[in-house]
C-alpha positions as CSV (number, residue, x, y, z in Angstrom):
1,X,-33.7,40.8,14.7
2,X,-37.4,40.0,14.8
3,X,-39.2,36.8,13.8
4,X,-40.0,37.9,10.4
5,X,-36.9,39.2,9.4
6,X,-35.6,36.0,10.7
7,X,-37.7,33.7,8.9
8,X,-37.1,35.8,5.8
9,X,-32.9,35.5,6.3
10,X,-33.6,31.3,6.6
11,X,-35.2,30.7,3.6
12,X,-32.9,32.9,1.8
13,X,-30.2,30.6,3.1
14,X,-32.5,27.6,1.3
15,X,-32.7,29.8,-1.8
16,X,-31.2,27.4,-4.8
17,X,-28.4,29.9,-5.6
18,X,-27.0,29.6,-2.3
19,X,-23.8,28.5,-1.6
20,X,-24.5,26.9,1.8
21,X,-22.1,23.3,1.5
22,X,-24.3,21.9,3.6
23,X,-28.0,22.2,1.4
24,X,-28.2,19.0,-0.4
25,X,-29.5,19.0,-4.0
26,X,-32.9,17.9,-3.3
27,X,-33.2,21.0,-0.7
28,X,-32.7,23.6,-3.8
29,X,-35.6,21.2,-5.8
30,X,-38.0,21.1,-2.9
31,X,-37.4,25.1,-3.1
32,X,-37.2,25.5,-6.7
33,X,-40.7,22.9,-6.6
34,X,-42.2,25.1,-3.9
35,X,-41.7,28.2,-5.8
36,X,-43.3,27.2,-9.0
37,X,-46.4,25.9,-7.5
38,X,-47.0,29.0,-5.4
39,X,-46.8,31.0,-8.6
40,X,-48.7,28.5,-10.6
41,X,-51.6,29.0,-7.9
42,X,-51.6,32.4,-8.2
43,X,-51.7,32.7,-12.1
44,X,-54.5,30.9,-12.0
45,X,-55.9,33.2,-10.2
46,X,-56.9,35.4,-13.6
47,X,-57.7,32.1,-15.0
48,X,-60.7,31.1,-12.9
49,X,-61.8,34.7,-12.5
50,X,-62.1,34.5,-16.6
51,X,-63.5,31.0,-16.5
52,X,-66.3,32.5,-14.3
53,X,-67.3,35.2,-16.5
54,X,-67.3,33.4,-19.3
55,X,-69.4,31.2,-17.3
56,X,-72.0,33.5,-16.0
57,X,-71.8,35.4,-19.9
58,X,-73.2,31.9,-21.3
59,X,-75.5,31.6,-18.3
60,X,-77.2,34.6,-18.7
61,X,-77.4,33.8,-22.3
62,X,-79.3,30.9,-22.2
63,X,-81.7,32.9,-19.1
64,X,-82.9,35.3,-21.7
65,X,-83.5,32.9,-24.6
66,X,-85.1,31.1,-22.0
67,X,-87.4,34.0,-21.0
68,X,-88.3,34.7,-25.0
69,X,-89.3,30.8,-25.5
70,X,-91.0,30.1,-22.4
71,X,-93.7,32.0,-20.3
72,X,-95.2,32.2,-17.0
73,X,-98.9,30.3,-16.6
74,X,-101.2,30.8,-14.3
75,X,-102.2,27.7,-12.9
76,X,-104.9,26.9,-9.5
77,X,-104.0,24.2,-7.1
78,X,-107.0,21.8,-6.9
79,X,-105.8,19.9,-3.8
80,X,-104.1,20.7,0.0
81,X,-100.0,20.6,-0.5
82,X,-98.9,17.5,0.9
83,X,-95.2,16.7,2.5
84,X,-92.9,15.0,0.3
85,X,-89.6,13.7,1.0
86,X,-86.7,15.5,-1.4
87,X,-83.8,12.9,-2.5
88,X,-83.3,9.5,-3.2
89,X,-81.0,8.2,-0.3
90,X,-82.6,7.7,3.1
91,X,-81.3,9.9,5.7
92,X,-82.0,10.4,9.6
93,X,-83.2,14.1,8.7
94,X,-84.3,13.9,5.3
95,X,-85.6,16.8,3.7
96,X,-89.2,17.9,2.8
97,X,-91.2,20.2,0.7
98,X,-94.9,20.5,0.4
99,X,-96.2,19.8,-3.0
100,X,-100.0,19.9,-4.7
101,X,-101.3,19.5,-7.6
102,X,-102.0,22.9,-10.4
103,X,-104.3,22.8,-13.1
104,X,-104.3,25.4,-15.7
105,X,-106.2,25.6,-19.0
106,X,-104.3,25.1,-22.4
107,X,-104.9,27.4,-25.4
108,X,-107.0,24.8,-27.3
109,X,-109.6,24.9,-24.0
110,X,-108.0,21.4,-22.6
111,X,-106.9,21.1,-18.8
112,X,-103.5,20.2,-18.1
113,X,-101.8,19.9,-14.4
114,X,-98.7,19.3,-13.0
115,X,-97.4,18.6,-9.8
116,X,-95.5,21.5,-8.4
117,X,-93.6,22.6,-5.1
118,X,-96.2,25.3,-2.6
119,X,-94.6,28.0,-0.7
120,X,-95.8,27.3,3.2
121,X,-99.4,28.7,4.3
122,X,-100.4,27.7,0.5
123,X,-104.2,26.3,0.2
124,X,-106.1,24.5,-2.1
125,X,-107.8,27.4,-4.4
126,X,-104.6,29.1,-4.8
127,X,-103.3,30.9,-8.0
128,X,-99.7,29.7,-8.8
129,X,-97.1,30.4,-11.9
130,X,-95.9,27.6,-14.2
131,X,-93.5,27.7,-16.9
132,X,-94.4,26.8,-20.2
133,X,-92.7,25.9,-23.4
134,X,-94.0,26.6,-26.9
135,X,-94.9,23.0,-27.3
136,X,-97.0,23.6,-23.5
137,X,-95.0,21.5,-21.8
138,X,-94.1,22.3,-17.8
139,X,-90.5,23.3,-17.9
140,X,-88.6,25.2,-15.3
141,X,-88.1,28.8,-14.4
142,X,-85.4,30.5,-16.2
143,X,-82.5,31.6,-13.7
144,X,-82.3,35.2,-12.3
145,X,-78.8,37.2,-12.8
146,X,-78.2,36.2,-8.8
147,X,-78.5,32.5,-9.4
148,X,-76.1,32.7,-12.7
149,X,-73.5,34.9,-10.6
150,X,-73.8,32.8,-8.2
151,X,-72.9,29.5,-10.3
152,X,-70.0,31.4,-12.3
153,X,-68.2,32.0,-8.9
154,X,-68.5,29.0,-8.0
155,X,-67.2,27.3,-11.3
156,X,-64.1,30.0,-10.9
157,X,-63.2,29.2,-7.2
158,X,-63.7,25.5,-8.2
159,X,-61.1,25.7,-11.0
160,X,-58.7,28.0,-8.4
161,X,-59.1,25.3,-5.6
162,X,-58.8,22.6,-8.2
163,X,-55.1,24.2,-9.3
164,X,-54.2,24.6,-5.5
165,X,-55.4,21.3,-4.2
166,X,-53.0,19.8,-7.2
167,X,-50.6,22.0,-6.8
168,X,-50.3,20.8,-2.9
169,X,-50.5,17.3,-3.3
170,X,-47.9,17.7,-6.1
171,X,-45.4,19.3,-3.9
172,X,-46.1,17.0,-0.9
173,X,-45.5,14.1,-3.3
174,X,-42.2,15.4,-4.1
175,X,-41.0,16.5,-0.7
176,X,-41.9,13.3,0.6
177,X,-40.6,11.4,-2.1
178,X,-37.3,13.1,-1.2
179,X,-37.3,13.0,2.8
180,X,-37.3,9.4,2.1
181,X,-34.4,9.0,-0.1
182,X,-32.4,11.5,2.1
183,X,-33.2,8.9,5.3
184,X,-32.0,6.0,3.1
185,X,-29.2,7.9,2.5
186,X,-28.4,9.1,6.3
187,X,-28.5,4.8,6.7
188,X,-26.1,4.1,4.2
189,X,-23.8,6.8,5.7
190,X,-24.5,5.4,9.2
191,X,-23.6,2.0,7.9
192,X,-20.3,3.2,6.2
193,X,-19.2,4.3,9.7
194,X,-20.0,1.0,11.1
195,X,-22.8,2.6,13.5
196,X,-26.2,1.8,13.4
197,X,-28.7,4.6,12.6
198,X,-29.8,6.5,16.1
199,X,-26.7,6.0,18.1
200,X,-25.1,8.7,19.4
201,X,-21.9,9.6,17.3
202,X,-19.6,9.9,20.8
């Protein structure tokens, strides 16, 4: 007999219905538990994958009313990009992007700027894009399809690892919740014999 079908034959021997004398209740609900959180985790397996595209459906939603309330400006940068530091919370590497200042000119003929992040080699002079609203306020650039798909899978295998984490720590909860009461009750057997627990029985 091989090691699979082995392993296969001993937890058919733990199944609930069997009629080994020697399982104790709380083996057949550590089973019975086991079983229903393995099929929990995988039904929720359709679950995220629908929570994800219902997730990118909305996203991509709001992308295009984006697109038809907001348009692309072009804009100069009137200084060198400078180095900024991104984040609040010091770190030992922090991280940097260079930044300048764009200037652009508004329908009714007044400048506006904004500050805005440079892609590397950029130079004072350049021609950059900004995002307008109808009101001509700087807002940002509506998501790509990519970006969206990207954020719905993530939302679906953050539901799926939220039901599996749960699902874990549920069952270890329980198991160990019953290890313990089956040691307390190995003492109380050891202590009807008059033997204390961990000496040998001959």
């Amino acid at each position: 007999m091989n090691t699979h079908q082995s392993s296969a034959s001993c937890w058919w021997r733990l199944a609930p219905w069997s009629r080994n004398p020697l399982m104790r209740t709380r083996d057949r609900i550590n089973f019975v538990v086991a079983a229903l959180m393995i099929t929990f985790v995988l039904i929720m397996v359709p679950f995220a994958a629908a929570f994800g595209t219902v997730t990118y459906t909305s996203l991509n939603d709001q992308s295009r009313a984006d697109l038809q309330s907001r348009h692309a400006q072009s804009a100069v940068l009137i200084d060198d990009p400078h180095r900024v530091i991104v984040g609040d919370a010091p770190s030992r590497a922090p991280e940097t992007e260079d930044h300048a200042t764009a200037q652009w000119t508004a329908p009714d003929g007044t400048l506006q700027s904004t500050d805005v992040e440079t892609r590397p080699g950029a130079h004072r002079g350049d021609t950059v894009s900004v995002w307008i609203d109808p009101n001509g306020h700087v807002v940002d650039e509506p998501r790509s399809g990519l970006e969206n798909a990207a954020i719905a899978v993530g939302a679906a295998l953050s539901v799926w690892a939220t039901a599996a984490v749960g699902s874990f720590l549920l069952l270890s909860g329980i198991r160990w919740v019953n290890t313990r009461s089956r040691m307390r009750q190995w003492d109380r057997e050891w202590n009807d014999v008059g033997r204390t627990p961990g000496w040998p029985v001959s």
